[in-house]
Structures are given as C-alpha cells and as structure tokens.
DORO-615360 format. One record per residue: x, y, z of N, C-alpha, C in turn; residue in three letters. Coordinates in pm, whole numbers, padded with zeros to 5 digits, always signed. Layout:
<pts>
XYZXYZXYZALA;...
</pts>
This chain:
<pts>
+04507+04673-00343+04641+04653-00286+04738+04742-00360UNK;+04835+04809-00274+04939+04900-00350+05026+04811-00376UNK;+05173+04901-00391+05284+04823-00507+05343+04738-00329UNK;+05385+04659-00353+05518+04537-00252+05609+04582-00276UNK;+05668+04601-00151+05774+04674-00135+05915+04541-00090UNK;+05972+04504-00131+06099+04441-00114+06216+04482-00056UNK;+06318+04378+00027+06441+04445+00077+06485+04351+00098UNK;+06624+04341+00042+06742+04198+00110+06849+04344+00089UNK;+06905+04310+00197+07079+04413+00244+07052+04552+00163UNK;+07141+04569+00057+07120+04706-00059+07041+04691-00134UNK;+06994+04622-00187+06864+04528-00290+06748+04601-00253UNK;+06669+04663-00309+06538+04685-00293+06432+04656-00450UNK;+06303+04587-00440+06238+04603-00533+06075+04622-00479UNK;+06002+04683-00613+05874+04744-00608+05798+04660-00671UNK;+05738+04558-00670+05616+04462-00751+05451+04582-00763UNK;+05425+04572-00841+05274+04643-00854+05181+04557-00923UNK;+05084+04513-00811+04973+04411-00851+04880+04507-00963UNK;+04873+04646-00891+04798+04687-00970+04816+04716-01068UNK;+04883+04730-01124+04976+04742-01269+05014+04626-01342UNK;+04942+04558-01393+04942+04434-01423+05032+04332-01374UNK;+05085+04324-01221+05181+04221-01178+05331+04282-01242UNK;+05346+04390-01254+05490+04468-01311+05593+04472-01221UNK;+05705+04480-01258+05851+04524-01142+05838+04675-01176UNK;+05794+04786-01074+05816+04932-01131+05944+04945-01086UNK;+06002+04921-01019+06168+04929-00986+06251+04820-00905UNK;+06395+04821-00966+06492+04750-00871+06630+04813-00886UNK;+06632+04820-00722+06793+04926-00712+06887+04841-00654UNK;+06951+04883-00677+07094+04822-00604+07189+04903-00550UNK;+07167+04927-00391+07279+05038-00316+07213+05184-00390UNK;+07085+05185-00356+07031+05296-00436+07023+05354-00574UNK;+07049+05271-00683+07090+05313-00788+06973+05215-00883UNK;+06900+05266-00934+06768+05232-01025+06845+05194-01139UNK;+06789+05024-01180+06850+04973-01321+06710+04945-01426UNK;+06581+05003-01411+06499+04960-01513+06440+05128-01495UNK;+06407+05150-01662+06321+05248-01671+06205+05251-01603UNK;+06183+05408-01610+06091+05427-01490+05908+05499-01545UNK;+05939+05524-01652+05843+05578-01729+05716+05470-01761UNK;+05572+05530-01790+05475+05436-01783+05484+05272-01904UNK;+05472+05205-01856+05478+05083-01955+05664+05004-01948UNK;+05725+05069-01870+05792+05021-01872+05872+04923-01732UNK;+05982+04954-01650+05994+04887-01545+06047+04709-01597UNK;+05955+04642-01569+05956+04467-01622+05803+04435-01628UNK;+05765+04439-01714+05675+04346-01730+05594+04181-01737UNK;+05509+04135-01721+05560+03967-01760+05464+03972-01869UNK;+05523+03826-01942+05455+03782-02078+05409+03680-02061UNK;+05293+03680-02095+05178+03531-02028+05006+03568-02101UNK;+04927+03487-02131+04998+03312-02160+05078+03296-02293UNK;+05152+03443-02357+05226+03373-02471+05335+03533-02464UNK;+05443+03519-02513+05514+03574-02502+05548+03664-02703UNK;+05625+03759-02669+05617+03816-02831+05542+03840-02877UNK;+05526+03876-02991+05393+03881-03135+05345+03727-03144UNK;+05221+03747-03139+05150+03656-03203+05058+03695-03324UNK;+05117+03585-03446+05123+03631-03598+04924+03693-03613UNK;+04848+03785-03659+04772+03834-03654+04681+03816-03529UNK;+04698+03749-03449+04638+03732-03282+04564+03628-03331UNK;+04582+03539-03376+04510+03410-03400+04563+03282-03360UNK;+04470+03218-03248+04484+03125-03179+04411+03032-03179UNK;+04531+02901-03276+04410+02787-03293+04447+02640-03223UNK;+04322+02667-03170+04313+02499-03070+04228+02421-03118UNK;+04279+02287-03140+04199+02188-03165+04136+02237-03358UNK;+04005+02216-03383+03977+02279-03504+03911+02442-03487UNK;+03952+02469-03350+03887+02614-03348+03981+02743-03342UNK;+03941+02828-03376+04075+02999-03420+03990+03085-03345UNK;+04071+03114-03229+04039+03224-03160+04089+03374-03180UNK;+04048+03500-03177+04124+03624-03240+04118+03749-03081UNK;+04282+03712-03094+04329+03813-02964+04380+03969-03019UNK;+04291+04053-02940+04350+04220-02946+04472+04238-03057UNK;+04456+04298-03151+04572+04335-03234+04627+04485-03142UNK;+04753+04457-03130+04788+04559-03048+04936+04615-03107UNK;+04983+04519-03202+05117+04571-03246+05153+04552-03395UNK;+05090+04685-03458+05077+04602-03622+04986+04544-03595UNK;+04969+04440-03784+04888+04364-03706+04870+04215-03668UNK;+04982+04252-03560+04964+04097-03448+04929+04133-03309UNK;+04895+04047-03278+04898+04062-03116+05019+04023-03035UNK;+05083+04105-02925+05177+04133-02831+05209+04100-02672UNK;+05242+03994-02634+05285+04004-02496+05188+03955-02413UNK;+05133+03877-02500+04997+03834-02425+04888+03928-02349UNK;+04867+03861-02203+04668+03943-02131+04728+03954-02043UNK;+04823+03891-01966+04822+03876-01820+04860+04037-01814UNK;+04963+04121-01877+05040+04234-01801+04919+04342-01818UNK;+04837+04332-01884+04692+04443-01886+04593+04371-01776UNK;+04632+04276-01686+04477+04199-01613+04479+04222-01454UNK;+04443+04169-01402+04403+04231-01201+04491+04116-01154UNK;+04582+04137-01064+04707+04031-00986+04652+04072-00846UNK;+04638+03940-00741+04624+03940-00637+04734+03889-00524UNK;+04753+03941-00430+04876+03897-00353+04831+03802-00265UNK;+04907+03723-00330+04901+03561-00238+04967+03528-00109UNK;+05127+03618-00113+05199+03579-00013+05310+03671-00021UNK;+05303+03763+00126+05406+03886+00069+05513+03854+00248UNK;+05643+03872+00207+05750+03863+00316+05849+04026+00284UNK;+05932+04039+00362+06038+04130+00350+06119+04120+00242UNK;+06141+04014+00190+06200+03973+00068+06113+03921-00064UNK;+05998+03808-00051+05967+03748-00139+05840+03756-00125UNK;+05761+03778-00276+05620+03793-00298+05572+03709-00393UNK;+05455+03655-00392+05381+03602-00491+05257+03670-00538UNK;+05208+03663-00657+05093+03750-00667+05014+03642-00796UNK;+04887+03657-00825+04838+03538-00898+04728+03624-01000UNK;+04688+03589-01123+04652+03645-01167+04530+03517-01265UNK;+04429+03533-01288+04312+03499-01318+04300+03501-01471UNK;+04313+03414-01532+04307+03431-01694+04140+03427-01718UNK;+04135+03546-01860+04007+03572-01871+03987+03626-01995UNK;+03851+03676-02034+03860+03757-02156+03948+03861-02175UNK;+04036+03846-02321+03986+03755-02449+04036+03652-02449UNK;+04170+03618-02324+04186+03443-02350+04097+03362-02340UNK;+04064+03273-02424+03908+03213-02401+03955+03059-02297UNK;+04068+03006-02253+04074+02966-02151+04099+03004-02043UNK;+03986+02889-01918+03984+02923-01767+04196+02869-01730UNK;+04206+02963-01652+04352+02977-01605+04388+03059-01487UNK;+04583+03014-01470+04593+03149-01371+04720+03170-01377UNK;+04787+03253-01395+04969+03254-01399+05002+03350-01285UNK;+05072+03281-01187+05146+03301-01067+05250+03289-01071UNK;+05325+03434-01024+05438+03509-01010+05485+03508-00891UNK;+05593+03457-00858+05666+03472-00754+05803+03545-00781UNK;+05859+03683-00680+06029+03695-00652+06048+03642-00500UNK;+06182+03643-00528+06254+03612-00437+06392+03724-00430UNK;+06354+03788-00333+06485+03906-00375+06649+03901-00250UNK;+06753+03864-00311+06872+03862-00171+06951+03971-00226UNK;+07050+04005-00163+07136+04140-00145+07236+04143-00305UNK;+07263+04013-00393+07314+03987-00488+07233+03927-00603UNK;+07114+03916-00601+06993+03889-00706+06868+03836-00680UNK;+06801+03851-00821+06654+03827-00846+06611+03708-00846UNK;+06546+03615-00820+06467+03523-00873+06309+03535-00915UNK;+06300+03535-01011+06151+03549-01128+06087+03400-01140UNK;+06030+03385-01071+05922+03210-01102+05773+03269-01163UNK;+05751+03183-01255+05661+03207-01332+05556+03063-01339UNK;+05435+03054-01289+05355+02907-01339+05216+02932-01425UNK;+05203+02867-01518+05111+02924-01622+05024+02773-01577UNK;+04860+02803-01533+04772+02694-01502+04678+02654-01562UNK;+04619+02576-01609+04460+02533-01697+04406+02520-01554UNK;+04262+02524-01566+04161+02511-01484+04123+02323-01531UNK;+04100+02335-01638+04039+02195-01714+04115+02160-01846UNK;+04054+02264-01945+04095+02196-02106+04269+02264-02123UNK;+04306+02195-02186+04409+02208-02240+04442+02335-02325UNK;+04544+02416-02301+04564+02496-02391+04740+02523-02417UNK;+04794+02612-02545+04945+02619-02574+04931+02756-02459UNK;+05057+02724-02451+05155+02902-02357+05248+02916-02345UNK;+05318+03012-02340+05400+03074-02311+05448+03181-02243UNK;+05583+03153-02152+05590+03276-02034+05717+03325-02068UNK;+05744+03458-01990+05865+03535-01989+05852+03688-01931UNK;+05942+03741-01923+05952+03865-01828+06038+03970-01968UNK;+05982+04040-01997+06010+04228-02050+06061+04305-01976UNK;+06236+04315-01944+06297+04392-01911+06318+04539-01947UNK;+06311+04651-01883+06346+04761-01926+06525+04835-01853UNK;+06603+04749-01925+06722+04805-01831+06774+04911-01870UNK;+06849+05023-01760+06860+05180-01802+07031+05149-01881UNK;+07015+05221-02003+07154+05186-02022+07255+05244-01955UNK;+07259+05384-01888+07294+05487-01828+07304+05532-01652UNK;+07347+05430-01573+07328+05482-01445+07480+05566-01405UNK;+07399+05635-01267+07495+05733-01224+07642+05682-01166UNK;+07660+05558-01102+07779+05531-01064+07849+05478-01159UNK;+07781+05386-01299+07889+05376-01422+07964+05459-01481UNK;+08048+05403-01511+08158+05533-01601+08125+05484-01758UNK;+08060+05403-01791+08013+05458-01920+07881+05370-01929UNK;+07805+05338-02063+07700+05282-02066+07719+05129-02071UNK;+07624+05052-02003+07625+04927-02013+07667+04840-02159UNK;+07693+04723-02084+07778+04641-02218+07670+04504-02228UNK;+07653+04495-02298+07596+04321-02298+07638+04234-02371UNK;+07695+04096-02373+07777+03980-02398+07670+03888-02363UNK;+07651+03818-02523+07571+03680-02497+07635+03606-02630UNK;+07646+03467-02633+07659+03376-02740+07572+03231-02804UNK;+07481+03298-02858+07368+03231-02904+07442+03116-03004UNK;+07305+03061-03022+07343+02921-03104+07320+02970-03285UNK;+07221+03057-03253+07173+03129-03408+07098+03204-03340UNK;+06998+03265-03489+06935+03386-03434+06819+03316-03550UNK;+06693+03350-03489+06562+03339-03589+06566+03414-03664UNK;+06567+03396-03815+06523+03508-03898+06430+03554-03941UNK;+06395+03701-03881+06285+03748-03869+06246+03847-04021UNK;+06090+03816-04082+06056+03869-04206+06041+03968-04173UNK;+05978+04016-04267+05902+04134-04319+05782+04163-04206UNK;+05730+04104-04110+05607+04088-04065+05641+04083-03968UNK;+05782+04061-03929+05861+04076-03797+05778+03962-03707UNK;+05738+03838-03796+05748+03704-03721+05888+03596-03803UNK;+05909+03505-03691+06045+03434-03757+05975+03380-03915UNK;+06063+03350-03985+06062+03281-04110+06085+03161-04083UNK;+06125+03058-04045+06139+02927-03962+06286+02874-03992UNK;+06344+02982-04045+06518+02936-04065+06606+03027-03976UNK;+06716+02918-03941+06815+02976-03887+06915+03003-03906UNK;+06939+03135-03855+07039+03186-03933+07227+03246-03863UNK;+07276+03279-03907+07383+03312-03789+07384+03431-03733UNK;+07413+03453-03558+07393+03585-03538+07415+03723-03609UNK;+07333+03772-03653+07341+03900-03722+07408+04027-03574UNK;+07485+04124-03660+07535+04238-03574+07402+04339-03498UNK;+07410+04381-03448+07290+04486-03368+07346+04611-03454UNK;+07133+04669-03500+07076+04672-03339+06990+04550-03444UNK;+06891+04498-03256+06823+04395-03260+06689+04410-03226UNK;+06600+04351-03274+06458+04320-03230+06448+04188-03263UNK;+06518+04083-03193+06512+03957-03251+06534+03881-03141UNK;+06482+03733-03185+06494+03651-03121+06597+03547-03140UNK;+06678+03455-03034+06809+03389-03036+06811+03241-02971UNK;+06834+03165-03048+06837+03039-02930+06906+03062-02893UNK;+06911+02961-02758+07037+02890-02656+07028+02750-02617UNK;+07029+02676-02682+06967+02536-02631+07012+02491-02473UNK;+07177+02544-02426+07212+02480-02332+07138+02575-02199UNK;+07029+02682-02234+06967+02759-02154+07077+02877-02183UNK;+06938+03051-02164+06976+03167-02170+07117+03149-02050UNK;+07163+03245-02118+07308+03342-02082+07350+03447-02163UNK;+07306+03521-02043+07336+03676-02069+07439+03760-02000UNK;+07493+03863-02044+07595+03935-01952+07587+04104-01946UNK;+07529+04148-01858+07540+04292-01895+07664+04365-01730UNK;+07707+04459-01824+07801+04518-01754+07789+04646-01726UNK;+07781+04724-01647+07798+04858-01617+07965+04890-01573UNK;+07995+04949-01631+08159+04922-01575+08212+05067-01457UNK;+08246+04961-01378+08289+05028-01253+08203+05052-01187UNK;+08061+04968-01161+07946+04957-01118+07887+04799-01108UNK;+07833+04729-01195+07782+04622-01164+07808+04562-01250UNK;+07822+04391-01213+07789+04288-01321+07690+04205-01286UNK;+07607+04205-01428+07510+04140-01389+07429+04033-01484UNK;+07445+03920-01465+07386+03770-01499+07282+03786-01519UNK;+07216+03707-01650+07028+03668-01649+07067+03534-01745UNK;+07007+03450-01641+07047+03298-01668+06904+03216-01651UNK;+06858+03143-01732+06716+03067-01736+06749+02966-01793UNK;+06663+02892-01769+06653+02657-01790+06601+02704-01945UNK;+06498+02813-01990+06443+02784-02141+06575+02875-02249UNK;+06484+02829-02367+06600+02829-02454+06570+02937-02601UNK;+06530+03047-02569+06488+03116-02638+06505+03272-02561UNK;+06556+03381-02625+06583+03542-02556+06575+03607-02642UNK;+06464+03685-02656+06485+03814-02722+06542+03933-02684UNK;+06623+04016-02768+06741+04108-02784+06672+04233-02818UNK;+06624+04334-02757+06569+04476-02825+06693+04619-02795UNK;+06789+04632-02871+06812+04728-02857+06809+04850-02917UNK;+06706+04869-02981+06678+05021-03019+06619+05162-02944UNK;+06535+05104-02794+06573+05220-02798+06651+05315-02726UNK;+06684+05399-02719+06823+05480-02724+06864+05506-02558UNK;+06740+05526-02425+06746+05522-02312+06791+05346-02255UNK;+06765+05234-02345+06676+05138-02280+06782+05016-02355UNK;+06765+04909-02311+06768+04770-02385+06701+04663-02250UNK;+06647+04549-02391+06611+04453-02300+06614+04299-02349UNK;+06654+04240-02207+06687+04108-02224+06617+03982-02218UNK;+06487+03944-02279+06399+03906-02282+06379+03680-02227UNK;+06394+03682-02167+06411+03539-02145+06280+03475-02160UNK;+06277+03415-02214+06086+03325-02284+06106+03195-02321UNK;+06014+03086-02296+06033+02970-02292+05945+02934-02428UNK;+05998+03015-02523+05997+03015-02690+05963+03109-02791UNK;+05992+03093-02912+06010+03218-02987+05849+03298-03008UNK;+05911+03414-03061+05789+03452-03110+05663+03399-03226UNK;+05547+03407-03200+05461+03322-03256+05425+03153-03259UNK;+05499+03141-03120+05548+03005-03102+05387+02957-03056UNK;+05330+03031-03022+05181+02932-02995+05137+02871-03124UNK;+05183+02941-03278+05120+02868-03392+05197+02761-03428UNK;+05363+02799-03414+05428+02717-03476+05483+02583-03421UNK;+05485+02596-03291+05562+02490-03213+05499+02536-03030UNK;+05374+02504-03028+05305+02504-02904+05356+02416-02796UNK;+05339+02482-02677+05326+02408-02567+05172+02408-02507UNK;+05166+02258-02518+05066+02256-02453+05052+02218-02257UNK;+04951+02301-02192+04955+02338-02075+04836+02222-02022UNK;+04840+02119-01972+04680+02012-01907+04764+02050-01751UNK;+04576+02015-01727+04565+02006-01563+04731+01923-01503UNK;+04785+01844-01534+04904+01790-01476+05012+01831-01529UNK;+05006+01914-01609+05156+01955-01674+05152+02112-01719UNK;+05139+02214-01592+05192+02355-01617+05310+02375-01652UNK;+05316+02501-01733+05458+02578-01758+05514+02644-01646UNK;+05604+02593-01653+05686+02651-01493+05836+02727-01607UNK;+05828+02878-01544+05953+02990-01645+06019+02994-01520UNK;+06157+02957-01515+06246+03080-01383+06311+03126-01454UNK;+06350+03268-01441+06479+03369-01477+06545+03409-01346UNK;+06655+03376-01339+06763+03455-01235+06847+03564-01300UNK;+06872+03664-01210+06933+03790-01208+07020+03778-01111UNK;+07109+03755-01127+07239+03791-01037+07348+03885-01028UNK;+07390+03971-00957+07469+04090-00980+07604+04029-00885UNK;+07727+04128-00911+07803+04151-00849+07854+04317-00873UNK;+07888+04361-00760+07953+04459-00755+08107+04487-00810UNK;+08109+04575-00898+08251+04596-00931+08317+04740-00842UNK;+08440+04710-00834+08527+04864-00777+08530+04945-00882UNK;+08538+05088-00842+08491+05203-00876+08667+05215-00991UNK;+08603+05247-01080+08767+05294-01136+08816+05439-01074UNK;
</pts>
C-alpha cells in the first residue's frame, strides 16, 4: 500500500503505512509545516515513548533488552521501524494498525487513526495486549518547519508547564523536579491539567497541540526544526512509573492540532 492521501477544504495530509505509519506531510493552503527530509515528517512512539534507560525492560521477574539505538538507550520504541496496515481509509480520515513483534517480546497491536478538517488534526492512538499484560507508552514526534514561506518571521512557541524533569548526565530524568529551565531544550515537562502548547507563525498561522496526558517533550536544537512531543509519560517511564496495558484496559493517546489562520501583515 502507498502513502493516504488526505483532504478537508485547504488541509491536506500524507500518512505512509509504509514508512512505519509516519505523517510525511501536512499543509495548510499549500504551505508544508513538518520537515520533509528522511526520518522526519511525524513519527509515532509506541509501545514506549523517549529513551528507554539502556533498553531494558522488566516485567514481572524477567528483563528484556531492546535495540540500543541512541547512546546507550533505546529510543522511540518498534512501532515507527515495523509494517502498518490500512484498516479504514476516507477523504479525510484513516486508520492504519500495526502488529507488535520482535524485539517487543509482547503479542500486540497499536492503531492509529487521523481525522483531518479544514482547521485541524486529530491523532488517536490505541496500544493493545493480545493476552499478558505489559507497561506502554504512546505519543507522536513532530517535525515542525520553523521557517515557512508566508510567515514573516520564524515560529514562536508558548507553553506553561508545571516543572520540567531534570534530566542527568545520561539524558534520563533524575526523578526531581525542577523549575522550567530557559531553552534550548531536549527535555521533558509536566502538565498535569493536560498538554498545552502554542506555536505561532506570525502573519500566517496559529496553531494549538492540546492532549488529555500529562507529559511533552520540548526539542529545540535543531536549527531547521523544533518539536512538540505529546506522550502519555516521561522518558524511561516504562522503568520508573509503568503503565500497565491487560486485555481490558488499553492505552488510548489523543493529540489535537488545531490551527487558525492569521491576516497577512
């Protein structure tokens, strides 16, 4: 199956199953807001989101060891490297489902749904056990361009966290919290009352990323790019403070994206 092609009014987006279930683009009135280069676009994070502290995953009395892929922890989970199948595709809204497998050593499946209208995104995310119980975590890896052609300058982003995790040496949290530190950031932030985010292109768009969980990571280093990470918990959170996923109680992630148009200065 090729990439899903999307359309509500000026809104257009590109889903690619084959590309691990990725957003390779979303425009608005023709104007591309996520990098376009390989690995980037949106990605999703499933079944755990962030670094996980040396890729070690322990259930019950057993330690399982996932791909070191960043340093050395493991990153962003399996799902965005695995095969997504399209479940249900419309003019607007797609679902695509994806099969958990080696090296996650649980049977699973995390299904992705958008929903795309002429003024925003909706991102549904459901993380499934087959049988045994396991921790997870979901979220979506934004690549937003800081730089589009109808802004008159580069995007702004406005958020007001509760604290910020303080992140070691090992660039996993230390388990204290601390008060927002100034950017730049590679960090993670509560929000208990749920993410709120604000990015601005001025004299171009405003645009909302608002989610029920209570955890966002902040990357702005690099120099084309920033991203607004919405995850239903911090990094390394499968060791430290798991969710656990049984046959009756999946992780269900939504992130909304909502834009408005601003007048041109």
């Amino acid at each position: 199956m090729g990439e899903i092609r999307l359309r509500a009014g000026g809104a257009a987006l590109i889903v690619a199953p084959d590309d691990g279930g990725a957003l390779h683009s979303l425009t608005v009135d023709g104007t591309e807001l996520l990098r376009q280069d390989p690995g980037t676009g949106c990605f999703v994070m499933a079944p755990w989101a962030g670094r996980l502290g040396l890729g070690e995953l322990t259930v019950g009395d057993r330690t399982y060891q996932m791909p070191i892929n960043n340093g050395p922890h493991s990153i962003h989970g399996t799902a965005r490297d695995g095969v997504w199948v399209v479940v249900e595709s419309t003019p607007s809204q797609a679902t695509i489902r994806h099969r958990l497998s080696d090296p996650w050593p649980f049977a699973g499946t995390v299904t992705q749904t958008f929903t795309l209208t002429d003024t925003g995104l909706t991102l549904r995310m459901r993380i499934a056990t087959d049988r045994d119980p396991f921790p997870a975590q979901g979220g979506w890896h934004p690549w937003f361009l800081r730089e589009v052609p109808p802004a008159t300058g580069p995007v702004q982003l406005d958020f007001d966290p509760a604290w910020q995790y303080e992140r070691g040496a090992d660039y996993l949290p230390t388990g204290r919290e601390i008060a927002p530190t100034p950017p730049p950031w590679d960090d993670c932030f509560a929000m208990p009352d749920g993410v709120a985010a604000h990015l601005t292109w001025p004299g171009f768009l405003a645009f909302t990323i608002t989610s029920p969980v209570h955890d966002v990571v902040i990357w702005t280093l690099p120099e084309e790019s920033l991203s607004v990470e919405a995850q239903s918990g911090p990094p390394n959170g499968l060791q430290t403070d798991p969710r656990m996923v049984t046959p009756d109680s999946p992780l269900d992630v939504r992130v909304d994206w909502n834009w408005e148009r601003l007048p041109h200065n």
